[in-house]
Structures are given as structure tokens and as C-alpha cells.
N, C-alpha and C positions, 0 to 999 in steps of 0.2 A: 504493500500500500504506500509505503514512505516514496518508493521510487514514480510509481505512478502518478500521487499528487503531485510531485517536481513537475512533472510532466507535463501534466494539467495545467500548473501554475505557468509555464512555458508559454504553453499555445495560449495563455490568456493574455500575455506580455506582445502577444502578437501585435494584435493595431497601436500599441502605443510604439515597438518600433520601429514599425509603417512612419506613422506618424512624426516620430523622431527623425527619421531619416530623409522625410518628404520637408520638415520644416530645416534640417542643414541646407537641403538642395536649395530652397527658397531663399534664404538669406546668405547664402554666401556665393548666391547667382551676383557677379556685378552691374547685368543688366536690371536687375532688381534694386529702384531707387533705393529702399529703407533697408539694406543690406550697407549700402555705406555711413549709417547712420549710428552714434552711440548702441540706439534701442537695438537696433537691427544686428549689431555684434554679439549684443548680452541675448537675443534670441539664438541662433547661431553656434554659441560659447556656450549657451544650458540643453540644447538639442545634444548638442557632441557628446555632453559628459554623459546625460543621461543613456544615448543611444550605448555608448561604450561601458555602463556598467551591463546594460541587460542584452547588449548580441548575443546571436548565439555563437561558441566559437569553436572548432575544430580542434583536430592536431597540427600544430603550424607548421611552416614550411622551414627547413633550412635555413634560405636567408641568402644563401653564398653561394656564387658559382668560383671567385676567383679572390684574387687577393691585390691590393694595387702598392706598386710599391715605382721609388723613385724610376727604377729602371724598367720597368715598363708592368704588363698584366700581369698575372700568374692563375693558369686557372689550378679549379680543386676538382679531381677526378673524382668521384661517389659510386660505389660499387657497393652491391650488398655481397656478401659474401658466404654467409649462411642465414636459413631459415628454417627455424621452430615455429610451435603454436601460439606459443606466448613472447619471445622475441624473435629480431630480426638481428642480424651480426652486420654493421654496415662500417666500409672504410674511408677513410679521408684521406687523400694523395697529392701532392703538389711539389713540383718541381725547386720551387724557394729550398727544401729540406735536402742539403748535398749529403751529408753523412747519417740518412735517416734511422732512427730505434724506432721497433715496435711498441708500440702503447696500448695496451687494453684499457677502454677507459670507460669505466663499468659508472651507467646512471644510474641514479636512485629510480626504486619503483615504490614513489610514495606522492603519487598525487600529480607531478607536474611530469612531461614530456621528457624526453631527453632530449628534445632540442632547449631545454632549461640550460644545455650545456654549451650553446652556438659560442659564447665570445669564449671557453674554454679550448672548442674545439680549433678555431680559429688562430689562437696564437699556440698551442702545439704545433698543427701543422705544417706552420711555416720552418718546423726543425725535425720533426717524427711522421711517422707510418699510424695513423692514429685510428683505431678499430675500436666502435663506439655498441654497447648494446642499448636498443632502441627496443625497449617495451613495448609492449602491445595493449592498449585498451580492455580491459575486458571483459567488456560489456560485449564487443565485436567479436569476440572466441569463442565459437559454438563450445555449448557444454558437452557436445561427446567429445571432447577432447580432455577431459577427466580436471580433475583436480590440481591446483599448483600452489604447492606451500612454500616452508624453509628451506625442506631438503632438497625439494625440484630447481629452486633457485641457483643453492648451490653446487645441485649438478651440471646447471646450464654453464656457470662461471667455471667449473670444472672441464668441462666439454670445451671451453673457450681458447683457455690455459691449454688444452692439451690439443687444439687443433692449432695455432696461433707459435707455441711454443717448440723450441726452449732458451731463443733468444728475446726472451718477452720482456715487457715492463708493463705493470698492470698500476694500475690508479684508481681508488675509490671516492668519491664523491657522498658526504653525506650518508644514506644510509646504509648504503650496502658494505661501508667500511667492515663493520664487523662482519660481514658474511665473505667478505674476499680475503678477512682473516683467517676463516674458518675453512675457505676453498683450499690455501696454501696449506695450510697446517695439513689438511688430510692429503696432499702431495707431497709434502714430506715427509709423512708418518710412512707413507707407502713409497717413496725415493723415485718416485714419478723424474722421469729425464726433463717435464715441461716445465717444472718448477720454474717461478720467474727470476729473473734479476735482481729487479728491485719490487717494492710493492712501496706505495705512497696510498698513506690514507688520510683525507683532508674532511677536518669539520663532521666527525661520522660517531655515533654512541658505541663506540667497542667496548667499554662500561657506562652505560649510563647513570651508575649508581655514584661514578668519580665526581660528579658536579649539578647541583639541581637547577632545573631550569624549570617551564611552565609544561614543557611534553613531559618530564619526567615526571611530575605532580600529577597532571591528567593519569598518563599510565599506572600509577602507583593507587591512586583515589578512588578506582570501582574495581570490582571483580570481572574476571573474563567473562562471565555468564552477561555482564552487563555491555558491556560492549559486544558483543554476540545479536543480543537481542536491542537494542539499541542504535547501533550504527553499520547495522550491517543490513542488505537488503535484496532481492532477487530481481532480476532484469525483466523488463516486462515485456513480452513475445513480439512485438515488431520490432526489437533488435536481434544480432546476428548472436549474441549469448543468451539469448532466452532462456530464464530458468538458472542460470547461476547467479549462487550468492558471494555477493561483492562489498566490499566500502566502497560507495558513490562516489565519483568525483565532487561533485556537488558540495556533500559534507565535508570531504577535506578542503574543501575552499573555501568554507563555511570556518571551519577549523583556523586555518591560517592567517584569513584576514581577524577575527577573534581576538589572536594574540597580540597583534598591532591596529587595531581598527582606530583609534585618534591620528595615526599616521596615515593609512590609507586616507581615512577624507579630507586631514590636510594637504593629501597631493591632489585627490580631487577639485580641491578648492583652489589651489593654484593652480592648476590645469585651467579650470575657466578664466582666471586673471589674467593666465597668458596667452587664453585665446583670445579675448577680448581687446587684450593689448595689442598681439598680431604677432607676438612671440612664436613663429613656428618653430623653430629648432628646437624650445623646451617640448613644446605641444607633442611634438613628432615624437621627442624622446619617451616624455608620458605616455605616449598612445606604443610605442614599441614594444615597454618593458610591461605596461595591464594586457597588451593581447599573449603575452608568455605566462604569464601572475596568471592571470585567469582562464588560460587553459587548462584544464583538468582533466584525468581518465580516469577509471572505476580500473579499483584492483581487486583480488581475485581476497574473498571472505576470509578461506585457510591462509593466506598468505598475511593477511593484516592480523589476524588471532594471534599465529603464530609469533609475528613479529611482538604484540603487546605481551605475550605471556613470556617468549625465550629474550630478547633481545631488553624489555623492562623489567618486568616485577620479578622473575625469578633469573636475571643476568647470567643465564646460562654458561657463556663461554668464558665472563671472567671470574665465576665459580668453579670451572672445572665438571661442569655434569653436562655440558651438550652434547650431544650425539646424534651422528648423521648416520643416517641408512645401517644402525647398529654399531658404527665406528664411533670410540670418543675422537671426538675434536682436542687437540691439543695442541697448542703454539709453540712450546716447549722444545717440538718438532724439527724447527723450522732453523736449519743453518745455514742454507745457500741464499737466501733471500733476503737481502738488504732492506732496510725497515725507514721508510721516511713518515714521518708524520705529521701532520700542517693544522694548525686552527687561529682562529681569528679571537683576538683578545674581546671584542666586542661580542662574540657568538653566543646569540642567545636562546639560538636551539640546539646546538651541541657544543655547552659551554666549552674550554681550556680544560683538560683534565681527561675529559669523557674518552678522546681518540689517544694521547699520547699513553694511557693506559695499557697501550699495544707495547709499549718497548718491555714490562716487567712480566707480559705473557710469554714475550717470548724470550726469554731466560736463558737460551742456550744458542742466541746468537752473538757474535763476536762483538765486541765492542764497537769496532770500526767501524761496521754494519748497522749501526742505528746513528738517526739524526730527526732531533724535533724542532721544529720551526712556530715559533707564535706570531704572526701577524700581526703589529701596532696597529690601532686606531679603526678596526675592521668587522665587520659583524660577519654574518653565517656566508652571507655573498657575495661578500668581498674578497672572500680568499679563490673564488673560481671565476670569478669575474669582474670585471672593470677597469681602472687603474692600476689598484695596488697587485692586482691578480698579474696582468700584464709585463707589468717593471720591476715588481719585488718577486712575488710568490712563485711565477714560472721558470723564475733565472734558477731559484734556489733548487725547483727540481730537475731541473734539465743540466744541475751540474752536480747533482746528486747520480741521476740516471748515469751521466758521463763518465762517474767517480768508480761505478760498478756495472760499467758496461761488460766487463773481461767476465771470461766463463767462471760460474760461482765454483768456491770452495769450500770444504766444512772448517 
């Protein structure tokens, strides 16, 4: 029913976006006297925002064919490279990168895209071979395609590693840090040849118990029964996963703006200031970074359970009781792989603590082999994107990567 109302509430949002979108046309027609008019800006400037809280909005696009640099274009070649039910294995290629490293560079599946990752992917490949997993919606995954939880996850990242390698360098993002933990570790437990190089895990709860933040409260404050029954919901039969139960997109967007909602509609509100003023270049940039924010896909029910029960409230892997497909999981494991770990001093959903927690799992790597990096002045998205991502936080791993490019040893 929860999903279905969405639904309903959708199609009723209809003629008001008609409507929003008939009165931009009007007023920022210039053959349209009162479009050049104070009033006719501030009409204009309030259609836009509103139109853009409630479109409806896809999976976005890339963004990039190429890359421009003093000495002339560079395109980016995009090959998908394999295909499962729930992800897609796709790569980024370009010529800019003379001495290129492979990069697995594993997206979160919690709610936003992996094209969440365009300005990450972007300044990798102007130096690496960079192989992106691209999630799948799924709501669009027919359910006779079975179930996908923890384990399926880190089977696929398993599958990755071991298609991909064994001259790899793998990088987590956010959530899946701890589970490309837990990938390596059962590759070294079992002395897998694909084992990576290096592993970088940036801004991701490898413990979440290391630092409290407002996800950590939520997950700790109800029982899994409640979040089960709660936030979870079944797709309703004119989509392509009809009948699987999922966390909505919806709710995780519901969820995220929550945490920062005095800030969302402060940019809201300067968003109309600077339409009004004629400010495109902010406008453009506002209107970029809400059609990526407000993109969302429905993930898979077992997948989101699992995730609140192993990865929060009972911190599976930094207690020592996870176990995959009857294997423990153990980092302990892990000598050939080089440990880089990255967070943003400002990170307020995977505070400072939560990821560098990885250097004392893995206990039986060489000293040399670990490096953690704190990021000044940065919150959760800062450290994979923008600025400081760009000039500070890239260098530091691409000279990490550099530092243990040579075949690993115990």
C-alpha cells in the first residue's frame, strides 16, 4: 500500500507540473512582455523551483563523452563489460591516462545512482582504467530473478576482483567500504591470485559503532522487525519487479533530505534569488547537483535488512562473527593488500573513526601497507567530489596506488 499511495500521490502532482512547466515557458518567453518584468522573473524563478522539487526523475545520464584539456579533446570510451541481474560492470577509458592502473571502483547501493560518482569518475580517468559497478534499480528486476542480500553483494565484488584481477586496485565509496572489506579478506583467507593491490576505503561505516552520527542512532533506535515492517514495501505490478520487497527510493530521499532539511531549502531559496537575479551559473549548478540528490532507486528488502542488522546494530565484521556463505570473514587475513583509508573531518554520515577502523582489522598487515588520510574542512562529499576531492584527496591516492603498484608480498 505505502508504495502504491507514492504512486497515486505522483499522478496527482501531474497538472501542477503541466502547469509549472507551461508557466516557465511563458515567462521566460522574451517575446513575452511581462517576462522582462521584476513580477514576471519572480513568476519564472517560483515555477522553476517548484517544477524541480516535484519532476519526475530517472536514472541520469553520465554527463561525459570526453574531457577538455589545454591540448586539445580527449574522448572517454564506455564499455560495459559484464552483466548480472542486479548490476552492470561498466568501464571508463581515455587516452589522457599514459601509464594507466586498474581501478575497481565499487558504488554505494544505498539510494543514489552510481552516476553519484561522475566528478569521481572523471578525475580518475584522466590517470587509470577505471571499472565502475553500476546498480540496478530494483524495482526494474523481475523477481524471478531471486533474492539479493549481503552475501550476493559480496559475491558480485568477489566475481569483480576475480574477473578484473590480479593487477587491480579496488576503491570503496561510502557504503560498501565494509563489504569490499569483507570481499578481500575472504580472498585472502583463501590466497585467491586476484587479490588487489591496494584497497582505498573512503567515508564508509567499517564500524559504525567507532563514531555516532544520526544513521547510527536511527539504526540502533528500532528493532529489525520495525524496519521490516515499516520501511520496507512490495512493487506494485506495472513495474518490471513486480512483487519484490524493497526500500523505496522514495523513503531514502525522504530519509536524506530529513537529516539536512534547513539546508536543502536554504539552497532552495537561493536558487530563486539567483534566478530572479539572472544568476545562471549558480542556477545551472543548483539545478545539476538536485537532478543527482534527487535521483533515487529502490533497493532490494534483504539487502537493506541485512545491511541494518550486520553492518549496525550487531557490527558484524568489527566483532568478529560475520560470515559469508558459511566462511568467517576475517581481515586478519589480509597481507598482500595495501590499506588506504580516507574521511572527511566534517563527515556527518560516516563520521572520522567509522572507516579508519579498517587499519586495526587488519592486524596482520605490514606497517608500510597502511595509510589514513583525514580530509580538512570536508563533509561526506567532499572527499569524492568537488575541489578538495580533485587537488587534495585524488593526489593522495593515486600516489598511494603508485607507492604499491609492484606485485604484492606477505
Amino acid at each position: 500500500m505505502l508504495y502504491t499511495f507514492f504512486d497515486m500521490q505522483s499522478a496527482a502532482l501531474g497538472p501542477m507540473r503541466a502547469m509549472s512547466e507551461l508557466t516557465k515557458t511563458y515567462f521566460n518567453n522574451p517575446l513575452f512582455p511581462i517576462s522582462q518584468t521584476y513580477m514576471g522573473k519572480i513568476m519564472a524563478a517560483g515555477a522553476d523551483v517548484v517544477e524541480g522539487v516535484i519532476r519526475h526523475r530517472g536514472k541520469p545520464e553520465w554527463g561525459f563523452q570526453a574531457i577538455k584539456k589545454d591540448d586539445g579533446i580527449h574522448p572517454i570510451d564506455l564499455a560495459l563489460i559484464d552483466h548480472k541481474p542486479f548490476a552492470d560492470l561498466i568501464r571508463f577509458k581515455c587516452d589522457l591516462a599514459k601509464n594507466p592502473k586498474k581501478i575497481l571502483l565499487v558504488a554505494p547501493m544505498s539510494g543514489h545512482f552510481a552516476t553519484l560518482l561522475r566528478g569521481t569518475v572523471q578525475t580518475l580517468v584522466q590517470d587509470h582504467e577505471v571499472y565502475v559497478t553500476d546498480w540496478k534499480d530494483a524495482s526494474k528486476v523481475p523477481n524471478s530473478e531471486g533474492d539479493f542480500g549481503l552475501d550476493d553483494y559480496i559475491q558480485y565484488l568477489i566475481d569483480y576482483m576475480q574477473l578484473l584481477g590480479p593487477d587491480l586496485h579496488v576503491m570503496a565509496v561510502c557504503q560498501p567500504a565494509p563489504l569490499v572489506l569483507a570481499a578481500v579478506s575472504i580472498l585472502a583467507a583463501n590466497d585467491d591470485p586476484s587479490q588487489p593491490r591496494t584497497m582505498t576505503l573512503m567515508g564508509g561505516p567499517v564500524d559504525a559503532g567507532a563514531a555516532e552520527t544520526g544513521v547510527t542512532k536511527l539504526a540502533d533506535s528500532k528493532s529489525l522487525s520495525w524496519f521490516k515492517s515499516n520501511l520496507t514495501a512490495s512493487v506494485p505490478l506495472h513495474y518490471e519487479g513486480s512483487g519484490r520487497r524493497v526500500y523505496p527510493g522514495f523513503l531514502q530521499l525522504a530519509a536524506f533530505i530529513s537529516m539536512n532539511s534547513a539546508r536543502h531549502v536554504n539552497a532552495h531559496m537561493q536558487h530563486f534569488d539567483n534566478l530572479v537575479k539572472g544568476d545562471g551559473d549558480s542556477a545551472e549548478s543548483h539545478d545539476k547537483f538536485y537532478d543527482e540528490y534527487l535521483s533515487v532507486m529502490d533497493i532490494t528488502a534483504e539487502f537493506y535488512l541485512d545491511t541494518i542488522e550486520h553492518i549496525f546494530q550487531e557490527r558484524s565484521l568489527p566483532s568478529g562473527t560475520m560470515v559469508w556463505k558459511g566462511q568467517k570473514v576475517d581481515p586478519s587475513k589480509i597481507t598482500k593488500t595495501a590499506l588506504l583509508t580516507v574521511e572527511g573531518e566534517l563527515d556527518d554520515i560516516s563520521a572520522p573513526g567509522q572507516t579508519e577502523a579498517a587499519h586495526k582489522m587488519c592486524s596482520s598487515l605490514a606497517k608500510n601497507k597502511h595509510q589514513n588520510h583525514v580530509e580538512k574542512d570536508v563533509g561526506h562529499y567532499g572527499i569524492f567530489n568537488g575541489r578538495k576531492w580533485r587537488e587534495s584527496v585524488s593526489k593522495v591516492i593515486n600516489n598511494f596506488i603508485e607507492k604499491h603498484q609492484g606485485k604484492p608480498q606477505n
